[in-house]
C-alpha positions as a printed NumPy array, in Angstrom:
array([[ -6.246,  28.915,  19.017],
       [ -8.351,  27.074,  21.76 ],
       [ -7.943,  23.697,  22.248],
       [ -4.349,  23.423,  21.648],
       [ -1.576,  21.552,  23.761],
       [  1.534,  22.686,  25.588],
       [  4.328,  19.751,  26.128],
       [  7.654,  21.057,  27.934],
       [  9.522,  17.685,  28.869],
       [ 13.151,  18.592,  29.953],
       [ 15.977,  16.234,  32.173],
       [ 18.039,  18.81 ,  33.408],
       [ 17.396,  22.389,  34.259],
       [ 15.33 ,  24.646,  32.27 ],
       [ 14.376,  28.709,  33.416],
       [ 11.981,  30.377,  31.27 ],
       [ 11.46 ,  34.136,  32.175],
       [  8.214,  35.871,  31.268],
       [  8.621,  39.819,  31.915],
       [  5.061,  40.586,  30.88 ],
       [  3.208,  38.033,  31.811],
       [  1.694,  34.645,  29.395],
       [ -1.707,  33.717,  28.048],
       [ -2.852,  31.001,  26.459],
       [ -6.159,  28.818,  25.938],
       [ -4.87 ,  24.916,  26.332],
       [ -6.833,  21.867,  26.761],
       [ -3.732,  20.393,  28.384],
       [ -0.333,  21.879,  29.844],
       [  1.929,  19.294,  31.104],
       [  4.861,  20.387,  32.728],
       [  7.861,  18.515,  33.623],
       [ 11.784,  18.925,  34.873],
       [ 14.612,  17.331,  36.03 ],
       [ 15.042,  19.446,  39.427],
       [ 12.433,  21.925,  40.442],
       [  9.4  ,  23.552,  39.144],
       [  8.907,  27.203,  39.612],
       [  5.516,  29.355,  39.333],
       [  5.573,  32.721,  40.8  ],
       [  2.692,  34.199,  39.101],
       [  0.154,  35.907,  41.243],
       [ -2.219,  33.551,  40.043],
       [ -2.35 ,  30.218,  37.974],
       [ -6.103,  29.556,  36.66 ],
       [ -6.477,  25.753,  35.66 ],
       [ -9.875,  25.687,  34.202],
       [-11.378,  24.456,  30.784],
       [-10.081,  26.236,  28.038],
       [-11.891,  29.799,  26.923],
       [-12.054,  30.365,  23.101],
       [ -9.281,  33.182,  22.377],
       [-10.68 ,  36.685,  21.291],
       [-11.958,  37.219,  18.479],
       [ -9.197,  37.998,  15.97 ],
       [-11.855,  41.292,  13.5  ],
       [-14.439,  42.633,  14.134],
       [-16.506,  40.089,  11.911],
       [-14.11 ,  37.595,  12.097],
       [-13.471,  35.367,  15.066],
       [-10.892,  32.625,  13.647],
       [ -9.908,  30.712,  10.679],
       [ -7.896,  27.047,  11.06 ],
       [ -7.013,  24.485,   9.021],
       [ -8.44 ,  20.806,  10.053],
       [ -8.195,  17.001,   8.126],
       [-11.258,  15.622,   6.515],
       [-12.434,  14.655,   9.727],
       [-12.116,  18.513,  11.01 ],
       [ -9.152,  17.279,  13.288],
       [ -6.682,  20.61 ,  13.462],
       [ -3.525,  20.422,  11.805],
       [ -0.803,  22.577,  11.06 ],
       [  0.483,  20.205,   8.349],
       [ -0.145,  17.912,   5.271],
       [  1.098,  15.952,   2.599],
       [  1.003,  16.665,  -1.134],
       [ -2.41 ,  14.235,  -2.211],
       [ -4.206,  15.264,   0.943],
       [ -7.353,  16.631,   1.048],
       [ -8.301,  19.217,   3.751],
       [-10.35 ,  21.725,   4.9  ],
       [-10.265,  25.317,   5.84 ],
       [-12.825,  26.229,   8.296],
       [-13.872,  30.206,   9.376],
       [-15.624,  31.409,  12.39 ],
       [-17.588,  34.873,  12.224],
       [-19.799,  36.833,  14.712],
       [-23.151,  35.37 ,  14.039],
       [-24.742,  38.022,  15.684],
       [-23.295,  40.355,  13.292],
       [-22.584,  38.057,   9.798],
       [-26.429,  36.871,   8.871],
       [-26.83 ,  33.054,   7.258],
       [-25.938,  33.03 ,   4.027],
       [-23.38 ,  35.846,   3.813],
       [-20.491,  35.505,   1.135],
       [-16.886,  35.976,   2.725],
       [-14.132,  36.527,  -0.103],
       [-11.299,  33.743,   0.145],
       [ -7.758,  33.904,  -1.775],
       [ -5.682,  31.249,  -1.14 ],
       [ -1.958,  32.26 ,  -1.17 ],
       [  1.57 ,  30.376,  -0.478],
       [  3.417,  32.613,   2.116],
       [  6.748,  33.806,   1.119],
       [  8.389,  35.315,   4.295],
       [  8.235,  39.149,   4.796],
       [ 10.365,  40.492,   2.455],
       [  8.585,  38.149,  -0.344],
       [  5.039,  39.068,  -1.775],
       [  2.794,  35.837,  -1.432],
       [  1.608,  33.796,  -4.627],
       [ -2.086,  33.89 ,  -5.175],
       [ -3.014,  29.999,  -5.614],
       [ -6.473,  29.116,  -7.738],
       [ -8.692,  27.039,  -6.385],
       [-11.489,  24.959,  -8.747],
       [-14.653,  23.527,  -7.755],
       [-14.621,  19.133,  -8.5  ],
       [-18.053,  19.249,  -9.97 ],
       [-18.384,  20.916, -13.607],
       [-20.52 ,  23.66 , -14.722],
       [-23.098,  21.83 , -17.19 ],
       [-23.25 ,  25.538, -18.673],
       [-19.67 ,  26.894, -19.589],
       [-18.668,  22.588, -19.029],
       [-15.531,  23.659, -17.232],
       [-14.837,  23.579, -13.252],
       [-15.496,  27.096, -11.802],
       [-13.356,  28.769,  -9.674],
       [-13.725,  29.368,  -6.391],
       [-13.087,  32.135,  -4.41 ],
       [-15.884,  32.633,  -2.038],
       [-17.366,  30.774,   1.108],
       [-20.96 ,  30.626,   2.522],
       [-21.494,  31.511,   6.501],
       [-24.178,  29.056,   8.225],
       [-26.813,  30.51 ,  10.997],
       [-23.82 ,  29.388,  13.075],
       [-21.396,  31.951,  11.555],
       [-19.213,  28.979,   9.894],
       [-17.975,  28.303,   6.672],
       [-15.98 ,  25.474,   5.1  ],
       [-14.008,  24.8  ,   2.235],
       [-12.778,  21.328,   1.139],
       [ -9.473,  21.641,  -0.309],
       [ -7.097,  18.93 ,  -2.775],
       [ -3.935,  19.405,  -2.217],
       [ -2.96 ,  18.478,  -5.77 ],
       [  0.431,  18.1  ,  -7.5  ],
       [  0.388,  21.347,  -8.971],
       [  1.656,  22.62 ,  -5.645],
       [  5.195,  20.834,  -6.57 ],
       [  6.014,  23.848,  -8.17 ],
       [  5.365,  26.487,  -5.335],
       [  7.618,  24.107,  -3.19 ],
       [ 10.305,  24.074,  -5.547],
       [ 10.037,  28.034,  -6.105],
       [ 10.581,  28.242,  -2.394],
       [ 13.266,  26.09 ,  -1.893],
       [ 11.739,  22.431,  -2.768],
       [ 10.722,  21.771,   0.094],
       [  7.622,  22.724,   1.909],
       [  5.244,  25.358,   1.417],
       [  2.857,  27.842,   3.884],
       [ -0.957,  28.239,   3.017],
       [ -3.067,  30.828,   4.719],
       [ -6.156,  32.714,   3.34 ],
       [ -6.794,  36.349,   3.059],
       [-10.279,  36.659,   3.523],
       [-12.556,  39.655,   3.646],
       [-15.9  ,  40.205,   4.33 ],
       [-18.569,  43.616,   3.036],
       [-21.231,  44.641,   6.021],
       [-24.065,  46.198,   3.85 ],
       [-25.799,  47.691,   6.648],
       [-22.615,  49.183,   7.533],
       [-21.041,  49.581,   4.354],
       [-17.436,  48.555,   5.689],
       [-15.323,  45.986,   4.267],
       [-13.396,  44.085,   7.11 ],
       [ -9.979,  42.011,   5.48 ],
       [ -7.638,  39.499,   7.142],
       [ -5.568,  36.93 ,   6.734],
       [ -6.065,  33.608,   8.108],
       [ -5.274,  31.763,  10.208],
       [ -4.257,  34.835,  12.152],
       [ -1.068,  33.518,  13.655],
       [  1.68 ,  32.884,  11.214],
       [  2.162,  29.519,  12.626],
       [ -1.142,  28.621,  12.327],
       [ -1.011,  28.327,   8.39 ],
       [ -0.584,  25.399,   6.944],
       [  2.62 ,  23.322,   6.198],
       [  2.86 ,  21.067,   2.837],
       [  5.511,  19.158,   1.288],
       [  5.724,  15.557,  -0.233],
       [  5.428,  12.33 ,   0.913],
       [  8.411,  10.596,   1.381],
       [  9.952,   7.508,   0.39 ],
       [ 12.619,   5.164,   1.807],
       [ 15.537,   4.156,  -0.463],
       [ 17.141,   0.669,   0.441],
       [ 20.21 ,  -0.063,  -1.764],
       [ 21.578,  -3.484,  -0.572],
       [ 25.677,  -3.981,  -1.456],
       [ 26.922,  -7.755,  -1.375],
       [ 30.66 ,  -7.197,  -2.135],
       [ 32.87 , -10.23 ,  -3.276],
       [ 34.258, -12.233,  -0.686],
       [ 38.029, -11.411,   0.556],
       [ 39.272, -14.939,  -1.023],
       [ 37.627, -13.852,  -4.713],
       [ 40.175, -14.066,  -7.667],
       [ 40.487, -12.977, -11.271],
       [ 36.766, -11.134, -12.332],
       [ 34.69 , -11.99 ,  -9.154],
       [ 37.053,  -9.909,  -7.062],
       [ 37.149,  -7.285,  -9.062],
       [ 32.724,  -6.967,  -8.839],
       [ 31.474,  -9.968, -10.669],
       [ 30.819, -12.19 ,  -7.613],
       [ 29.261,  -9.105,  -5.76 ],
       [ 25.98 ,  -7.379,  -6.674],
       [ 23.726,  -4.04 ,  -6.434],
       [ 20.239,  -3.959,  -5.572],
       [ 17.763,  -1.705,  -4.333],
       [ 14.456,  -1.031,  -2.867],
       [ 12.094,   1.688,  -3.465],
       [  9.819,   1.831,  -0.388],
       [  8.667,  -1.659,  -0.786],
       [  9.841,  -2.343,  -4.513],
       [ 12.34 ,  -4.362,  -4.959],
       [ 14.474,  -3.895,  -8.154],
       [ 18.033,  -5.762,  -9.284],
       [ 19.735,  -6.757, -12.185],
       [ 22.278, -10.059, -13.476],
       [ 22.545, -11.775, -16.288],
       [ 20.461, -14.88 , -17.963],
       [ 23.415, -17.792, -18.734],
       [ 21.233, -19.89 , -19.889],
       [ 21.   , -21.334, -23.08 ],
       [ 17.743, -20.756, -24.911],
       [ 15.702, -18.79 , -27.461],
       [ 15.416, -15.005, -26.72 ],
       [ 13.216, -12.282, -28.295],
       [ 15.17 ,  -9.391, -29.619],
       [ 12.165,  -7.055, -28.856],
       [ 12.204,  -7.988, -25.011],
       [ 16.243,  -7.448, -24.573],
       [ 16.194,  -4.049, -27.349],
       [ 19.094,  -5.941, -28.63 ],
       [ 20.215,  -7.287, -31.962],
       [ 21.381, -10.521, -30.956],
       [ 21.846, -12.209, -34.353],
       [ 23.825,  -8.57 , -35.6  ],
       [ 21.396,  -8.507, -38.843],
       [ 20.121,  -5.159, -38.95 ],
       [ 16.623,  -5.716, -36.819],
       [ 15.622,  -6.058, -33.113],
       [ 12.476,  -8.542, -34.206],
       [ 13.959, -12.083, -34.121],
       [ 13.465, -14.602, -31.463],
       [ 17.729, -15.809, -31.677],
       [ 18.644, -18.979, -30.329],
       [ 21.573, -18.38 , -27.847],
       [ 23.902, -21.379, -26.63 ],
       [ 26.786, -19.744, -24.499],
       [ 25.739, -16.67 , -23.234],
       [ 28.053, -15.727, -20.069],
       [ 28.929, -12.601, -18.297],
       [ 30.362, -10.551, -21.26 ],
       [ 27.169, -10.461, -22.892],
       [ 24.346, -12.097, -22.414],
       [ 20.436, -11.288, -21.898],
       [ 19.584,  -9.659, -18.849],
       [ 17.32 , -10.569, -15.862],
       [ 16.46 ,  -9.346, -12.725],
       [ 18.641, -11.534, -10.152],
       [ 17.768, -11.969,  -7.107],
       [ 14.532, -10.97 ,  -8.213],
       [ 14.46 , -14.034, -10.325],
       [ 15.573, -16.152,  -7.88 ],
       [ 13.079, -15.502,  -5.104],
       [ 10.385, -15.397,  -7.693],
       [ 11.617, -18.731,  -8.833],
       [ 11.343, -20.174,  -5.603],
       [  8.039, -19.098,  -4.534],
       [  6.451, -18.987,  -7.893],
       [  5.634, -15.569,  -8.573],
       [  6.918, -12.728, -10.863],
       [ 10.177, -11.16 , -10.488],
       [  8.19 ,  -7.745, -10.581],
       [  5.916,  -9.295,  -7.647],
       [  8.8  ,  -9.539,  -5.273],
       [  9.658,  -7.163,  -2.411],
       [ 12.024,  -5.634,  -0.102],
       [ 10.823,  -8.115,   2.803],
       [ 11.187, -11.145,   0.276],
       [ 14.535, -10.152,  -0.646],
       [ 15.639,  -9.416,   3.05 ],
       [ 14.706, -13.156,   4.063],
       [ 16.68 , -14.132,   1.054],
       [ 19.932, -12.987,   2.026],
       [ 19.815, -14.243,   5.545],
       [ 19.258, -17.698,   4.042],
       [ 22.973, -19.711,   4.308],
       [ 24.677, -19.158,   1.243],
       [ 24.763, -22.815,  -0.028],
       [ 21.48 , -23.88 ,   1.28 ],
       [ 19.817, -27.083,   2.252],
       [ 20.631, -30.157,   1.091],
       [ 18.186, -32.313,  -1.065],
       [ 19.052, -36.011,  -0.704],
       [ 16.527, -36.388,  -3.537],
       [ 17.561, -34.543,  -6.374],
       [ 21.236, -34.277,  -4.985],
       [ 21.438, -31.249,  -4.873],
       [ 21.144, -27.678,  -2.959],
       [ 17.748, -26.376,  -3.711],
       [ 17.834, -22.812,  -1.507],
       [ 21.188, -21.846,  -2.269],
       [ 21.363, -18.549,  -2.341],
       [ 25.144, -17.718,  -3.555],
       [ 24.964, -14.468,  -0.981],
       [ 28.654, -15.525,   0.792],
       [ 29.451, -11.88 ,   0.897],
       [ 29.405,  -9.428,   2.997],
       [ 26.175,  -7.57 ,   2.496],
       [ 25.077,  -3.738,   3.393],
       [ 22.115,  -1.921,   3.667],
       [ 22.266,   1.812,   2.589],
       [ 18.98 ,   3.35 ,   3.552],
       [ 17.94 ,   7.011,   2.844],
       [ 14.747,   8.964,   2.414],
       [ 13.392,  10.856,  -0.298],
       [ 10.838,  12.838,  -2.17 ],
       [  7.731,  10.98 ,  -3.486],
       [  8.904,  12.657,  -7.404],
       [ 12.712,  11.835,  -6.828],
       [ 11.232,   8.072,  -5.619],
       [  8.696,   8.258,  -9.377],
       [ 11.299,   9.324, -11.255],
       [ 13.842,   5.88 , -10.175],
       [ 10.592,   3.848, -10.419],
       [  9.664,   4.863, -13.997],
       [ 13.829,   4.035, -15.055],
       [ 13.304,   0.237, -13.376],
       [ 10.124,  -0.161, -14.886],
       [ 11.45 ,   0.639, -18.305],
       [ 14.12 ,  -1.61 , -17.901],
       [ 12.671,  -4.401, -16.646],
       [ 10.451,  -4.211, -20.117],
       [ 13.468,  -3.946, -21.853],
       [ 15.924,  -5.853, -19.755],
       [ 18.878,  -5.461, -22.801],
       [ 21.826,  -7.369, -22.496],
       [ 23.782,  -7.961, -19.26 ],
       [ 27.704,  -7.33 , -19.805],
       [ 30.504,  -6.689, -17.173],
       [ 32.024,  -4.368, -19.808],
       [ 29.922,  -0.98 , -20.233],
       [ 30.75 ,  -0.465, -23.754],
       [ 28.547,  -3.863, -24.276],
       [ 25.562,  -4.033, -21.546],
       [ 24.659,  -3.428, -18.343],
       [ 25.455,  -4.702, -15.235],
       [ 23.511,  -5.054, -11.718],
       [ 25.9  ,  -1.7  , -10.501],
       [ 25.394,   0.421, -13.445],
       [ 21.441,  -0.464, -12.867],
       [ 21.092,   0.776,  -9.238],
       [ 23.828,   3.672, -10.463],
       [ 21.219,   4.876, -13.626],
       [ 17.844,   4.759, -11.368],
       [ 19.61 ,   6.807,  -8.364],
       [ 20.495,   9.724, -11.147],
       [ 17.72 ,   9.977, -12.918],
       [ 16.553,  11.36 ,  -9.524],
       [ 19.775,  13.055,  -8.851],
       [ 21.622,  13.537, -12.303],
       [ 23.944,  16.535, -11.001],
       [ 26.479,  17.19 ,  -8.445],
       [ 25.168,  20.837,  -7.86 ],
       [ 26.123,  21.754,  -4.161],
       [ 24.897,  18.788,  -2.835],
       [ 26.268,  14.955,  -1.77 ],
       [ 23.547,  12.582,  -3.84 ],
       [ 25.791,  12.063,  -6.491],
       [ 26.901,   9.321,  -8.173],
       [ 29.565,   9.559, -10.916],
       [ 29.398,   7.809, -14.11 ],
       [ 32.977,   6.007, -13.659],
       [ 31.168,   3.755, -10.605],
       [ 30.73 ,   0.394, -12.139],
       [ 31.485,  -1.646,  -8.785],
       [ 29.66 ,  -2.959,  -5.567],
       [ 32.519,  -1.495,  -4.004],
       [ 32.632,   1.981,  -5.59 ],
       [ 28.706,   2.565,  -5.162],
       [ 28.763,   1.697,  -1.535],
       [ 31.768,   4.41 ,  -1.281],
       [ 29.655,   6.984,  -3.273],
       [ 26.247,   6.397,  -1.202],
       [ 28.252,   7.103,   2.093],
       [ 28.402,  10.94 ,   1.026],
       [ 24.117,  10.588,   0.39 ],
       [ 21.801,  12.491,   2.294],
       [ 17.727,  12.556,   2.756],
       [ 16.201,  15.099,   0.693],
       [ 12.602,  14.506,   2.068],
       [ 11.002,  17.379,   4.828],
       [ 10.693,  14.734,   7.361],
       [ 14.643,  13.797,   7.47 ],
       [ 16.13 ,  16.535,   5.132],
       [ 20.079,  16.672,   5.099],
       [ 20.356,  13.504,   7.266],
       [ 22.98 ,  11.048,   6.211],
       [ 22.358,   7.793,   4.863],
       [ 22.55 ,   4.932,   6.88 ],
       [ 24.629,   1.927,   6.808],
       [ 24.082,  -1.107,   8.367],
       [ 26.152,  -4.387,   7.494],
       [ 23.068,  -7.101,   7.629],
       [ 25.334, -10.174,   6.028],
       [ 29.097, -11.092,   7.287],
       [ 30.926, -13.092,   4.944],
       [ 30.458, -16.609,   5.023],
       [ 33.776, -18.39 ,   6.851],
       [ 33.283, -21.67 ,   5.52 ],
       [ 33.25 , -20.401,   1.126],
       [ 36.607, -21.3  ,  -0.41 ],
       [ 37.232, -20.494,  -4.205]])
């Protein structure tokens, strides 16, 4: 289509041969090489752009734009867009009706799914939202649609691979004077129609694993921990050893083993076998800075672990007030994903953190911060099916979970099948002796 632009950036040496000859209809053409450029065309016009030919003979061109009627050639699922036609005003009066189908385009060998389209203001008369599947051509020879891309198009994606899917019209148009019908599809060019898949959404899993001069249970995962982040939501889980009154409702557990989960149970040693849970260094930020656990974020928790491990002292109260405890070495695991496979690890934390249950380093008793991060990750990826995001249920360790997410790939359009990153953001601490 007019208007478009043509970017050919290369360091070394590129030769592109045209036997027949090239047209196009840019607003901008920049050309550039390591070595040489070559034209040996009879003649070069650099002008302003001329609008391509018309494409029917009613029909001059159909393209997809934003809301602000910006061309694009993709979009994200919870978009809205438009579709925009051009016909021959000479020849299409005002107020003509052109036909419109969307469809999701399959490839050749595939036949196309018809999508429906509804209108977003209801028919007082039948009270539902009418279809639509016609446009209206101004005295200009245009005509509009608004379109939401809506969730329902999840499933087209995942019927053509999960990924992405290809929207184009097919549009057709009845001359009454001429009693001829004139059908197309549009855009015309097949790479013209429009690309949509999902947002994505960053997972951060952060891996503090025990210091080399642990012992006994802290070198075996205790004095580690799991955490992650989901885009900017920061999730983690520990236990609660102190001693206090606890609501059976808000840990699901029966505490005081008589029958019921309604009692608020007073609980004097609870420890790392089995005791209530809490979010961990969640709890500690929001401690610190007065807000809810839930409240705190990947950026909070970041600035956390760079904090020295035993933190300032407090001549004061005698004692270390910013401690942190993070003497481990610390990685970040970082990989993208789906905005549904990103819901579906949300909705598991969020359930949890309403029931936080009871906190044990043996699974037959609780949870544990590893099992936590393990449980959100499959609910988006429960299956080892041909692919690396898997996470067996044997893990249990910081250790074992950072050796599992090293196989992890993104699943998202933007970086599909690259591997996760890992970056070590924390060294050990040199001066922490057991």
């Amino acid at each position: 289509m007019a208007g478009g632009t043509i970017n050919r950036i290369n360091g070394g040496d590129f030769t592109t041969f045209l036997d027949e000859g090239f047209t196009g209809y840019f607003e901008k053409t920049d050309l550039y090489a390591g070595k040489q450029n070559r034209f040996k065309a009879k003649q070069t016009n650099i002008a302003k752009p001329k609008s391509p030919p018309s494409v029917g003979k009613y029909f001059v061109r159909g393209w997809w734009t934003d809301e602000n009627d910006k061309p694009i050639k993709e979009a994200l699922i919870g978009q809205k867009v438009k579709f925009h036609i051009q016909m021959d005003k000479n020849k299409v009066p005002a107020g003509s009706k052109i036909n419109c189908t969307l469809l999701d385009w399959d490839g050749v060998l595939n036949p196309d799914d018809p999508l429906k389209l509804y209108s977003t203001t209801k028919d007082t008369k039948t009270n539902t939202y009418p279809e639509i599947n016609e446009m209206i051509a101004d005295v200009a020879g245009k005509a509009s649609l608004s379109i939401n891309l809506t969730e329902g198009l999840l499933q087209f994606t995942e019927d053509d691979g999960g990924n992405e899917i290809e929207l184009y019209f097919e549009c057709s148009y009845y001359d009454k004077s001429d009693r001829e019908t004139e059908q197309l599809d549009l855009p015309a060019e097949e790479f013209n129609y429009l690309t949509v898949y999902e947002k994505e959404v960053l997972i951060t899993v952060l891996i503090e694993l025990p210091h080399s001069k642990e012992t006994g249970w802290g070198a075996k995962g205790l004095a580690g921990h799991s955490a992650m982040a989901i885009g900017e939501r920061y999730f983690d889980y520990g236990p609660n050893n102190t001693p206090g009154i606890y609501n059976e409702k808000d840990y699901d557990s029966d505490f005081n083993n008589d029958g019921d989960k309604d009692d608020d149970v007073q609980l004097n040693e609870p420890s790392f076998m089995n005791s209530p849970g809490q979010p961990w260094w969640g709890s500690h930020i929001a401690q610190r800075k007065g807000i809810k656990p839930e409240q705190v974020n990947l950026r909070m928790v970041l600035e956390h672990i760079k904090l020295h491990w035993k933190g300032r002292y407090d001549p004061i109260s005698q004692s270390y007030p910013d401690a942190t405890q993070i003497y481990g070495k610390v990685h970040k695991i970082e990989f993208y994903v789906k905005e549904r496979e990103a819901n579906k690890m949300i909705q598991w934390w969020e359930e949890r953190y309403k029931h936080l249950k009871v906190y044990s380093v043996k699974p037959w008793t609780g949870e544990q911060c590893t099992t936590t991060v393990k449980s959100a990750i499959q609910e988006a990826f429960p299956f080892k099916v041909g692919g690396n995001n898997w996470i067996p249920d044997a893990t249990q360790t910081p250790e074992g979970l950072l050796e599992d997410l090293k196989a992890f790939v993104s699943t998202s359009k933007q970086h599909f099948g690259q591997l996760a990153t890992i970056t070590v953001i924390k060294n050990e601490a040199l001066d922490w002796t057991n």
